[in-house]
N, C-alpha and C positions, 0 to 999 in steps of 0.2 A: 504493500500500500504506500503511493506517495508522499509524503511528508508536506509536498504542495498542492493543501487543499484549497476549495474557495477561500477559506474564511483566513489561510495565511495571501493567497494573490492580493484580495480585500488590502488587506491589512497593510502589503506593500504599495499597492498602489494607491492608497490614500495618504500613507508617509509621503509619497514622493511630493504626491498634488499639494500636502499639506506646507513641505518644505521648498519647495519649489515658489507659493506663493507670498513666503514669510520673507523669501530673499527677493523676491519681484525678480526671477528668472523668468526664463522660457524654458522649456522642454528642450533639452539637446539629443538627438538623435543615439548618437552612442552613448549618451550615458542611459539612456534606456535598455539600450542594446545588454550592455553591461550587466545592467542589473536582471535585466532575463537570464543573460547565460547563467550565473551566480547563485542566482535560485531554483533554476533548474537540476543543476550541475550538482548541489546541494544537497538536494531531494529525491536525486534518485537511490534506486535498490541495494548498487553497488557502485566501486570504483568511483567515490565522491569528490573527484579532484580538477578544476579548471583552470586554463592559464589563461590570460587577460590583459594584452599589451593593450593601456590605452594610454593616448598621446597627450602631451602636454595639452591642459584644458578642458580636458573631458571631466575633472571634477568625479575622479576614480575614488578617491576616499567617499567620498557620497554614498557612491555605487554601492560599493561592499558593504557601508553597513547598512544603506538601506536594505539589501535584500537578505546580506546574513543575518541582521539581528533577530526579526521575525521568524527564519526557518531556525535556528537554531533553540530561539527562547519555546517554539513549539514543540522541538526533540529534546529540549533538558537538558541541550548540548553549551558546553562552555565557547564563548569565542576566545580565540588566543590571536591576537592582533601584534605582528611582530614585526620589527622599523628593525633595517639595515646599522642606525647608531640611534645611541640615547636622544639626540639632538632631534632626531627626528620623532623618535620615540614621544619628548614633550610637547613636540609639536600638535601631534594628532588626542595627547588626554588635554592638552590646556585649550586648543583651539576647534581643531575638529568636532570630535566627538561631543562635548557642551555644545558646539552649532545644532548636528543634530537632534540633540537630547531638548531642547529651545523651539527647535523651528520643526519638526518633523513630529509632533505628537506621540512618539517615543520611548517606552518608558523603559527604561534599562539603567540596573545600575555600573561602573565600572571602576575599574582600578588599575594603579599603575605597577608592574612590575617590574625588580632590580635584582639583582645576583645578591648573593650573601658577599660578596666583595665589596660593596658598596658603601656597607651599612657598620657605623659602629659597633664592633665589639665592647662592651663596656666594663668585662671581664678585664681585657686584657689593656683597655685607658687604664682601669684600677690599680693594674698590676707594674704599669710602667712607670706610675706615679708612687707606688708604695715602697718597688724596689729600685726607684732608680738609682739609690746611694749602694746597693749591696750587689758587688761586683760579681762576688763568690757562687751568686746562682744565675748559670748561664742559661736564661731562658728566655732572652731575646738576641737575634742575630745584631753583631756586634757593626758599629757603627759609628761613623767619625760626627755626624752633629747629634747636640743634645737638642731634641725636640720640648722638653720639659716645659716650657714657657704656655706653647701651643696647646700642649694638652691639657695644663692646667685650665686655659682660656675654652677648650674641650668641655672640658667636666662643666665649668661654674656657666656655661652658655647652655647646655643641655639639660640638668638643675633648674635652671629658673625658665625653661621653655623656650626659650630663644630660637635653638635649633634643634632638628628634630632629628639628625645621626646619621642624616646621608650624606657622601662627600658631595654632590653633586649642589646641594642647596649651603655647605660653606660657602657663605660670600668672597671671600679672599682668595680663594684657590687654595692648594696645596700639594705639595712638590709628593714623589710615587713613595719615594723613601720613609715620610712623614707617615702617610696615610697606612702605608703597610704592618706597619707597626702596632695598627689599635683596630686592625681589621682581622678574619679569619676565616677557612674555611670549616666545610662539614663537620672537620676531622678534629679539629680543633674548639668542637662546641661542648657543652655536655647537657644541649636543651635544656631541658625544663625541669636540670637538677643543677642548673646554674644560681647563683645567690644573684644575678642582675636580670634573671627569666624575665619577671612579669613588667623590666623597664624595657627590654630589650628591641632596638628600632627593628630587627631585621624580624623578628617574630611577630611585633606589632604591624610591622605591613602584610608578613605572610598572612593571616589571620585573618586581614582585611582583603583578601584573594577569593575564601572560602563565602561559595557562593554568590561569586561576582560574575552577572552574565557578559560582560567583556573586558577581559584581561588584555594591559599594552605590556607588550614584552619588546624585547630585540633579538635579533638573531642570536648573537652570542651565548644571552643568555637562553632560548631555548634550547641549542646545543648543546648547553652543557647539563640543561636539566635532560635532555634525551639521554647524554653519555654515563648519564645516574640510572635509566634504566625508566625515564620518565616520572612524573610524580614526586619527586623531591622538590624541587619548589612551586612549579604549575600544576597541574589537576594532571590524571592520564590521560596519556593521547587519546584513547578508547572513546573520551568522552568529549576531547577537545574538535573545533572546528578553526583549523588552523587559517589565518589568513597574512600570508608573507607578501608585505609589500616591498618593496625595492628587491623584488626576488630574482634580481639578478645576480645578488650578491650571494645568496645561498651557496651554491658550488665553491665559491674560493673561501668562504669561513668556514662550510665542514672541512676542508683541505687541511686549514689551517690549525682547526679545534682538533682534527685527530692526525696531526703531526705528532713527536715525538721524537726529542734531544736529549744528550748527555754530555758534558765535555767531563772527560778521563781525569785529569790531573786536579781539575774541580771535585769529583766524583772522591776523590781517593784524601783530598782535604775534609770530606764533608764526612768520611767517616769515623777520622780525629774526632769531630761535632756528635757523632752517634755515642763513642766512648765516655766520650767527656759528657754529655748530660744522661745517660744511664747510671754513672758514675757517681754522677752528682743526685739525683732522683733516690738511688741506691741508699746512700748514704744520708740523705735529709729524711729518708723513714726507717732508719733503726738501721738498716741493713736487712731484712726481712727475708729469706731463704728461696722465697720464689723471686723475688727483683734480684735477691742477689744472683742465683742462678741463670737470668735472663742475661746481667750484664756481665760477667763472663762468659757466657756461651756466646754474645755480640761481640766483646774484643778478639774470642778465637777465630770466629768466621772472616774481622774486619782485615786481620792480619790474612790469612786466605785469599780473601778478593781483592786485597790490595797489589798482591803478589800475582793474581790472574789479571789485571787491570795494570798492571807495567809490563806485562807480555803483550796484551792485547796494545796498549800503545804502541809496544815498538813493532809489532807486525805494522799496522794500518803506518807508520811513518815510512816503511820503505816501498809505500805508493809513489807515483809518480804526479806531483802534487804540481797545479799551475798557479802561480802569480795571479789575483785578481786586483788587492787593493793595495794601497804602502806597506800594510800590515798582517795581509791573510794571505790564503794560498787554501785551492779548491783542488780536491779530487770526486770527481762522481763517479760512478759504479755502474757501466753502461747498461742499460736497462733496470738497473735497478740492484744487479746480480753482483751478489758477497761472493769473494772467492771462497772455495772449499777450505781454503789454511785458515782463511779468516772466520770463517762462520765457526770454526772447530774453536779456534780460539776464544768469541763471542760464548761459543756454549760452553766453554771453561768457567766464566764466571756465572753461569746461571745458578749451581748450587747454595753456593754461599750469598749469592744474592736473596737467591730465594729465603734462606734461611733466616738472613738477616731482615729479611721483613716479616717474616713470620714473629720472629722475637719482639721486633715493635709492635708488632699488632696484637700478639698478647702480653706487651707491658702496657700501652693504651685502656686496653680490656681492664688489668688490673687496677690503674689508674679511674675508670669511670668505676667500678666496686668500689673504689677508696670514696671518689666523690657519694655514692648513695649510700655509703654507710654500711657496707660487709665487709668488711678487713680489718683487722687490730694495729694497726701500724702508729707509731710514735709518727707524730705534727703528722696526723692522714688529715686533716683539716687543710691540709696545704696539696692535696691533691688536684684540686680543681687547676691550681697554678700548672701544673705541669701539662696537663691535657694538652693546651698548646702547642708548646715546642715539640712533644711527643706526636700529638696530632699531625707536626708539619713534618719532620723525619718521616713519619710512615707515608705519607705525598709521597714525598721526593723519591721514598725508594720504589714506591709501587711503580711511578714513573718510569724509573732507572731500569727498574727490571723491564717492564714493558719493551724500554729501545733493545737492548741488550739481546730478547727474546726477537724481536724484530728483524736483528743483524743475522742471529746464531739459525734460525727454522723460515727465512724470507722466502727462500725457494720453494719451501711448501705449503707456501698460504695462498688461500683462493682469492685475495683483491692484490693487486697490481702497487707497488711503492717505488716511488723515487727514494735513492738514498746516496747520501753523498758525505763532504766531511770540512770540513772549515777547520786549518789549523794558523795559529798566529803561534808567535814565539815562546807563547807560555801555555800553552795547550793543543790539544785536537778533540774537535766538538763533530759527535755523531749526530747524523742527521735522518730523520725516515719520514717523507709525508706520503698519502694516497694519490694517485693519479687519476683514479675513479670515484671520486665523492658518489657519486651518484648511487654505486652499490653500498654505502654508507644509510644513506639516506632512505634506501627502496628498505633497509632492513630497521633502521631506529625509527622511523618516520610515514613513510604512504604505506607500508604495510599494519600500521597503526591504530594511525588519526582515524576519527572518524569521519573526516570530510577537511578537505583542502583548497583555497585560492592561491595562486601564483599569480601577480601583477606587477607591474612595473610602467614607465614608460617607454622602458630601451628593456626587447626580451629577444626578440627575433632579430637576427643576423644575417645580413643581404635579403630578407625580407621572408626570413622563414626560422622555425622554430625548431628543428632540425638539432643543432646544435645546443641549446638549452636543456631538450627534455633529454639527451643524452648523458649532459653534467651531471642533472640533478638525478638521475636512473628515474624517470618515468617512462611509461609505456608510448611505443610512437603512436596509437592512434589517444591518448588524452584529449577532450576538448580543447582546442585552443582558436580561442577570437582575438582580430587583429583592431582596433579602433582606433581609427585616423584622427591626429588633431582637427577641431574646430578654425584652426586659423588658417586666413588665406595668404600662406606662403610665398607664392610668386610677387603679389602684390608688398608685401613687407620687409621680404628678407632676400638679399643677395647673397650668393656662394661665388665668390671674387679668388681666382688663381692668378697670380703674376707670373708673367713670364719672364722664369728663368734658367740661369746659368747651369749650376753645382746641382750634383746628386748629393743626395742628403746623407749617403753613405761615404761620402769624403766629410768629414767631421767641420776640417778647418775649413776648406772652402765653400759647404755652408751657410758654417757659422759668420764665415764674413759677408755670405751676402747678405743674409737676412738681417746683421748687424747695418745694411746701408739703407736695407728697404725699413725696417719698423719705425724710424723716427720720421716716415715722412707718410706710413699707414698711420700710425698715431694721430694726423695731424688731421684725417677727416672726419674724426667725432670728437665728441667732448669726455669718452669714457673706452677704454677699452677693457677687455681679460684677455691678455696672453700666455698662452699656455705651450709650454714645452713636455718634450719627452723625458728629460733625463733633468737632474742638476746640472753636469760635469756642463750640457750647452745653456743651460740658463745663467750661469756662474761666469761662462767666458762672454756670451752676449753683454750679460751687465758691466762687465770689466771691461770691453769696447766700447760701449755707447760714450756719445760725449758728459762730461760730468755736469753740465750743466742739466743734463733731459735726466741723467741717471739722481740725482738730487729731490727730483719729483715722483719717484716712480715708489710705487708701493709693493714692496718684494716677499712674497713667503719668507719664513723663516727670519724675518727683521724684527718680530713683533707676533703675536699672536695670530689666528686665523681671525678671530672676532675682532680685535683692534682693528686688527689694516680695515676691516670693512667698514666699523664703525667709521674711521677717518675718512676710507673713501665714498663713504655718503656723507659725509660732512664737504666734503670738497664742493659734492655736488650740486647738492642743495644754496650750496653758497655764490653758485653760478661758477667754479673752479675745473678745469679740466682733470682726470683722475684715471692712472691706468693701474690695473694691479696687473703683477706678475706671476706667475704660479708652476707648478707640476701636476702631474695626473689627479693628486688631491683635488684640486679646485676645477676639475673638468664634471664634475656633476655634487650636485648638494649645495650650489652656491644661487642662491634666489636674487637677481639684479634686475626689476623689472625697470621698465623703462629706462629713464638717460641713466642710471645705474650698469647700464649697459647696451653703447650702441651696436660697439664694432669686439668680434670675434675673433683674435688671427691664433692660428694654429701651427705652431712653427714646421711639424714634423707627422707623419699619420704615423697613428700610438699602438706601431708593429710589441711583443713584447720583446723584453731584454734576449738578446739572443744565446746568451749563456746562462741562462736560469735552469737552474740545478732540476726544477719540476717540469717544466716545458721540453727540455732537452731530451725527460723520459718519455714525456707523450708523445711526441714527434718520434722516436724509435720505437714505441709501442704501437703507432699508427703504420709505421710504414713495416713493422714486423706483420702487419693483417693487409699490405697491400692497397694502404691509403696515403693518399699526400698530403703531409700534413701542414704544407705551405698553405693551399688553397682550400682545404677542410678544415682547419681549424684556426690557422695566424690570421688570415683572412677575414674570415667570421668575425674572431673575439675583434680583430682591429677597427671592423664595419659597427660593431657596439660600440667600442670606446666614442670612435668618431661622433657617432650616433650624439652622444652622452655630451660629448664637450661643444659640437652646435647648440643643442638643447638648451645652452646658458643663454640665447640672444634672446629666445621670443617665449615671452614668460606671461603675455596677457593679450589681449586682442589690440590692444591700443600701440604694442609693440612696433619698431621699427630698426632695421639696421642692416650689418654686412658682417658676412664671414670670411676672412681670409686664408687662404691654406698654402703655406710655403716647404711644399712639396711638391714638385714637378710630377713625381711617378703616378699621382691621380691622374694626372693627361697621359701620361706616357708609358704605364704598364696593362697590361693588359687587363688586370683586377681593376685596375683605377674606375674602369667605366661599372664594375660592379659597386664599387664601392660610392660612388653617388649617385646611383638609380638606388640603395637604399636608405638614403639620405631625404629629408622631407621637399616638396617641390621647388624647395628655392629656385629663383632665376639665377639663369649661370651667366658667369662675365668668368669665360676660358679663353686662355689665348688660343690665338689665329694658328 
């Protein structure tokens, strides 16, 4: 039986007429469109999952929840609403969603979700503040500033309601070093047998989760609640209706969230750190027979793995390692594949790995018995203190064993991994990510949920989705609808190529010519965003330009991402000409409507890094199945990025302007002409 009865169409189709007239809209075409596929797609038997490229304008936030919130509040199903980054993330609880809930007759309630990283620990403020003078119990990672000033202003801010324990609502900022310190994960909690439980910000928001018919999440953090097995801090998939916006980003944060490092010489320092606070834990409760037994059965193992872990170094250093930066030097592992000596060697240290996690994990164990009160142990009172450090040791090792396991059995595991190795003077850093998120996903995630949207406005590449459902491991026939911007393109925006000289693949010459053309592209608007591929040419461009034009110019990396734009809408507003500078970052998520932004130039088309340790596997994974993966897949992602970094000109129908592209090989290779027939109808101004 459909889930899409009269009485839920009703119910959407009144939303819409109700919200549509509150804003003194018109009906737009595709966002209708939208909101059918949506609830259709929602509603039916099986296989509940649609993808939904709709284009800048279409007013796609509307979409989804007009039509999810009704199907889902009638199946009891949670929405999980999940933004690409937090920024975004507040965008749609503070903005969006109150539109709807206001204008759309509505009633739903919702909430915002954050990672336990976010949120203060108030255990571990307590304890930083208690023992900051007592050197002798090492249970914070050791550190060259005293934060003490800050925490204090921590506590007496939080106390009197001031603020409420997210870092994100510190007014001031705060540096990663600070924050890390009085935050904590899973491992390191001991719930609701902690003595700051019932103050606790991260529990007080989860709490406010439970039976919230729309949850704002971000990717990240759904990831990581997936990699817990779901249900650890959002509801079960089972029950959720997932809705990923900017879901283009999906495939490169699972990439990324189930990657997996070690660096060796780090690794064999941080087991000094396992001795020395078993040591110390040991000894602050009597010496007690079972702790004591743990930590000598830890120092034997640590002496073992250490001694497996300077073999395993010096094999991987008589790799044939290349120069990348002043300071590192890269070897990958072509396809992906450990030698036999090395995987032998990797499996060397698996025992005592293992063992040494086993023993944190049940001195942990022991440790939350001490906190509830079954253990006789002299100061057991001071259990809860330990949790922590103890908590963050068993991470690290779970981690460590993971890569290690990764290196040692790679060749016989069924998903596909790049793996490679970063070594600088003072170590070598093991590397393993997936090359196939997508099998990730089809198994934590669409095999799950109980119902899924995929939207964006940049999803299809060269003007298919092909590529996408293949990331993310969806099925190739999935619904997917394509919905064209409302704006008349020809009419508003040019796609402007200059004619010239240099291939972009000669660095310097170039970087010198587009060092002659942008101070005289600059000069036909009041506002530009230039965007580069790399640093290494935005770094040299800026060091050519003359000092006079380089004096005005607003550069990444000088200043905050928020500041420079703050100033550069000050500039504008004041009738000031204003260009910012940027990299791939500032090629989508940067909102500059109007003279905020006329003109567009794109120094380079945004192929990726060609020595990238993951891509260099795909590409011989690709062409090991008899695919090119020049034109199947550099091609594709590079027609997104493009995609992505035009996208900054025309942000509202009142829009107007030009995009630049100082790249010859759009005229000149054969992809070129693919790569702007997927491009929106701009008028073209190509040379002769």
């Amino acid at each position: 039986m459909t889930a899409l009865t009269d009485a839920v169409k009703d119910e959407i189709q009144t939303a819409y007429r109700t919200w549509l007239a509150a804003r003194d809209f018109k009906p737009r075409r595709g966002q209708r469109q939208m909101i059918a596929q949506i609830a259709r797609s929602l509603s039916a038997d099986s296989e509940r999952v649609a993808i939904v490229e709709a284009g800048t304008g279409t007013g796609k936030t509307a979409a989804y929840c007009l039509a999810a919130i009704p199907v889902a509040q009638s199946l009891n199903k949670t929405i999980v609403l999940s933004t690409a980054t937090v920024a975004l993330q507040e965008q749609v609880i503070l903005q969006d969603l109150p539109d709807i809930q206001q204008r759309a007759g509505l009633k739903f309630s919702l909430t915002l979700a954050k990672g336990r990283g976010r949120y203060l620990c108030l255990k571990r403020l307590d304890d930083h503040l208690k023992y900051q003078d007592q050197q002798e119990i090492p249970i914070f990672d050791a550190t060259d500033e005293d934060h003490t000033v800050l925490y204090q202003e921590m506590l007496n801010r939080f106390s009197q309601g001031q603020w409420d324990g997210e870092v994100d609502s510190w007014a001031e900022g705060m540096s990663d070093a600070a924050w890390s310190g009085v935050t904590t994960d899973h491992r390191g909690c001991s719930n609701n047998r902690c003595s700051f439980f019932k103050q606790c910000p991260f529990f007080r928001a989860r709490a406010s989760l439970e039976g919230s018919d729309v949850i704002v999440a971000n990717h990240d953090l759904v990831l990581a609640d997936l990699a817990l097995g779901g249900g650890a801090v959002l509801p079960e998939p089972e029950d959720c209706i997932y809705i990923l916006d900017e879901a283009h980003h999906i495939a490169d944060k699972t990439q990324n969230h189930f990657s997996a490092n070690a660096r060796l010489n780090g690794t064999i320092v941080w087991l000094d750190n396992v001795n020395k606070a078993l040591g110390s834990v040991t000894q602050r409760f009597g010496r007690p027979a079972n702790l004591t037994s743990l930590a000598t059965a830890a120092a034997a193992e640590a002496e073992s793995l250490a001694s497996h872990l300077h073999a395993l170094s010096d094999g991987l250093n008589t790799l044939p390692f290349e120069s990348k930066d002043d300071d590192r030097e890269v070897y990958r592992f072509p396809q992906g594949e450990v030698p036999g000596t090395l995987m032998d060697l990797a499996m060397a240290v698996l025992p005592s790995m293992g063992k040494l996690c086993d023993i944190l994990e049940q001195a942990h164990d022991l440790l939350q018995e001490a906190v509830a009160g079954n253990v006789d142990w002299h100061n057991a009172y001071e259990a809860e203190d330990w949790l922590v450090p103890v908590g963050q040791l068993q991470s690290r090792a779970l981690a460590t064993r993971a890569l290690f396991e990764d290196y040692a059995l790679g060749a016989g595991r069924p998903r596909r991994y790049a793996r490679w190795l970063n070594r600088t003077a003072y170590d070598v850093e093991m590397v393993s990510a997936p090359i196939e998120p997508g099998n990730i996903l089809q198994e934590v995630l669409w095999q799950r949920c109980y119902g899924a949207v995929c939207t964006s406005a940049t999803i299809t590449a060269l003007g298919r989705f092909d590529r996408f459902i293949e990331r993310v491991g969806l099925e190739p026939g999935v619904p997917a609808l394509v919905i064209q911007s409302p704006f008349n393109y020809p009419e508003v925006a040019t796609f402007h190529v200059p004619s010239m000289r240099s291939d972009p693949r000669d660095f310097d010459a170039h970087t010198e010519e587009i060092t002659e053309l942008i101070p005289q592209l600059l000069q036909r608007h009041i506002s530009a965003l230039v965007l580069f591929t790399s640093w290494r040419q935005l770094n040299a461009v800026i060091s050519a330009l003359p000092k006079t034009l380089v004096d005005g110019l607003l550069v990444q990396g000088e200043g905050s991402k928020q500041a420079l734009l703050v100033e550069h809408r000050r500039r504008i507003d004041d009738g000031e000409p204003s260009y910012l500078f940027g990299v791939a970052s500032f090629s989508e998520g940067l909102d500059l409507p109007g003279d905020y932004c006329r003109h567009v130039i794109i120094v380079k088309l945004p192929f990726s890094v060609p020595d990238d340790p993951i891509d260099q596997a795909i590409a011989e994974w690709a062409e090991a199945k008899g695919r090119n993966p020049f034109y199947e897949i550099s091609v594709p992602d590079a027609s997104l990025k493009l995609v992505q970094a035009c996208g900054r000109l025309i942000r509202s129908e009142s829009d107007y302007g030009t995009i630049s592209m100082l790249d010859k090989r759009i005229v000149t290779q054969r992809y070129g002409r693919a790569l702007i027939e997927s491009l929106p109808p701009f008028r073209l101004d190509l040379p002769a």
